[in-house]
C-alpha positions, 0 to 999 in steps of 0.5 A: 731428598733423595728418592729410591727407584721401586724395585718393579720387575725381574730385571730391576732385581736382577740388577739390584743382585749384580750390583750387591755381589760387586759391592760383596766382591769389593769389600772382599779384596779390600779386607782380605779372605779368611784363610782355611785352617789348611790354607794357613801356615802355622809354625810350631816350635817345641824341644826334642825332650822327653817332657814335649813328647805331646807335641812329638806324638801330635806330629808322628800321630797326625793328630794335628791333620785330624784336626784339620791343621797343616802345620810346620815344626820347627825343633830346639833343644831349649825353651829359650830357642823356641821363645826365640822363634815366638819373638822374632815371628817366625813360630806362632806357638812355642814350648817352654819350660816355666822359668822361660815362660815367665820371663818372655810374658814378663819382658813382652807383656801382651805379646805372647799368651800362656793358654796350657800346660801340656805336661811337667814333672817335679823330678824331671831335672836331675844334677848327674855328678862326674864319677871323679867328682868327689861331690857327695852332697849339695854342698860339695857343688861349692868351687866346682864347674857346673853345666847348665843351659841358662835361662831354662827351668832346669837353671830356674830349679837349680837356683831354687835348690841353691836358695835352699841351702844357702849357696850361692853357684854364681861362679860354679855355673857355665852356660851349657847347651844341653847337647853338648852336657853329655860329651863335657861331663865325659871328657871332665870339662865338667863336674856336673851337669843339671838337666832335664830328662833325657839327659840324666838317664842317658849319663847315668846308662852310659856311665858317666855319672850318677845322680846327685839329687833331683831339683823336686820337693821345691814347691815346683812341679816344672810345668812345660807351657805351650805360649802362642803370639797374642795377635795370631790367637787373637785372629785364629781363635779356632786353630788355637782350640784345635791345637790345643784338642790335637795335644789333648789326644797326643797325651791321652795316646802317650799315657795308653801306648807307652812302650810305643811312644818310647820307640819313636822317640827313640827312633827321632832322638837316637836314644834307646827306648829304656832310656826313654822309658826310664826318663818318661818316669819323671814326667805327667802327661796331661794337658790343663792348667790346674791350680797346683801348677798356677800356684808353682808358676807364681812361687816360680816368678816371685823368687825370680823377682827376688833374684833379679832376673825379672824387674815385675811380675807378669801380669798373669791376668792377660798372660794366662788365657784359659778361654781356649782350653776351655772351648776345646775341652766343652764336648770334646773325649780325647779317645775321639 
């Protein structure tokens, strides 16, 4: 058996402490130090669009800063550009509209968890119609070109609109970057466009067209959804909360200073604040993940399945994670 020397005097301690901080200092080296919030790089990917003026107003604000949070943004004009930085690792936390939310957590399964919505809007994506266009009702949208970015839920809402009247735009749709809409609806490359704010107001005040119909009243209220790589929530449960609290204060910010928020981001996108204004009218601002928009993510992802887009559903029970909002809400007033 072996047998422990008794601990006698000062020194006898003294070596007992020496020898506990190098064992202490060994396992440290082995498993890495734990990196402060500040010391961490996180990389953040969102839209230059009206519907992520939350993540916009985090940053100009420094909402992020407050929360102790140094944090790189990276900016898309599309959700399948921000999901393409989540997939390929180079974003830890992305937006997205939900038909690309949907169709990321259905291919990727655990990789990437849904933990909020940080706003949406049932009328945010418009149809805007070329001012020659002789299109006077949705039916007319048969036989004419149409620019849309696919993939995105604006597509997601427009293939809904089309199941609804029995169409079938297949052929109509061309695959269209949503910074180039503008200058194809102009020029007559297209007959129509379908986008998401601010793209429709900015048409309609420069005179290229004028709206067709909105793609609401669809049983969808077009959430804009903030997904974070699993592995990264996984092992910084506490930044994921506190990004979550900075958005929380950006949307309480947005819905109390309007006319501010429109400056800047008019100032960022180079629109002029009544057309920002005007676009911000589509949308709601607050950061949760209430039933109404849980219950239009599920329609969303059904007929998605129907049409083939997705092979499964997601399953929402691991790719929906509330934990995090509801740790960042306990105890917190966005006026703080």
């Amino acid at each position: 058996m072996l047998k422990v020397k008794p601990i006698k005097t000062v020194r006898d301690v003294f070596i007992v402490a020496g020898v506990v901080a190098v064992i202490i200092v060994g396992i440290r080296f082995l498993l890495g130090t734990p990196q402060s919030q500040q010391q961490l790089k996180i990389n953040y990917a969102y839209q230059d669009r009206v519907a992520d003026a939350a993540s916009i107003i985090a940053f100009e604000k420094g909402f992020f800063q407050a929360e102790g949070l140094t944090i790189t943004p990276q900016i898309f004009s599309s959700g399948p550009e921000t999901t393409e930085a989540l997939i390929s690792g180079s974003a830890d936390f992305g937006t997205m509209g939900d038909t690309t939310a949907i169709i990321v957590t259905a291919q990727r399964g655990d990789s990437f968890k849904i933990i909020g919505s940080h706003g949406g809007g049932e009328h945010r994506h418009r149809i805007i119609v070329a001012n020659t266009s002789n299109i006077n009702e949705i039916n007319d949208l048969i036989g004419k070109r149409i620019g849309v970015k696919k993939g995105t839920s604006t597509h997601g809402g427009l293939m809904l609109l089309a199941n609804k009247h029995s169409l079938d735009l297949a052929d109509e749709i061309i695959d269209m970057a949503p910074s180039l809409q503008l200058t194809a609806l102009a020029a007559g490359e297209v007959d129509a466009i379908v986008a998401s704010e601010p793209t429709p107001s900015q048409a309609e005040a420069n005179g290229y067209g004028n709206e067709l119909a909105t793609l609401g009243e669809l049983n969808n209220t077009y959430p804009i959804f903030l997904v974070v790589n699993s592995n990264f929530a996984q092992q910084y449960p506490e930044i994921v909360v506190n990004v979550i609290r900075a958005l929380i204060k950006a949307e309480d910010y947005i819905n109390n200073h309007r006319d501010e928020v429109a400056e800047i981001q008019g100032n960022l996108t180079g629109l002029s604040p009544p057309i920002i204004k005007n676009a911000m009218k589509f949308h709601y601002y607050n950061f949760g993940l209430s039933q109404e928009t849980l219950t239009s993510l599920l329609s969303t992802a059904k007929f998605l399945q129907e049409l083939g887009r997705i092979e499964q559903l997601p399953n929402f029970d691991t790719a929906i994670d509330q934990s995090f909002l509801e740790t960042a809400l306990r105890g917190v007033s966005p006026n703080n």
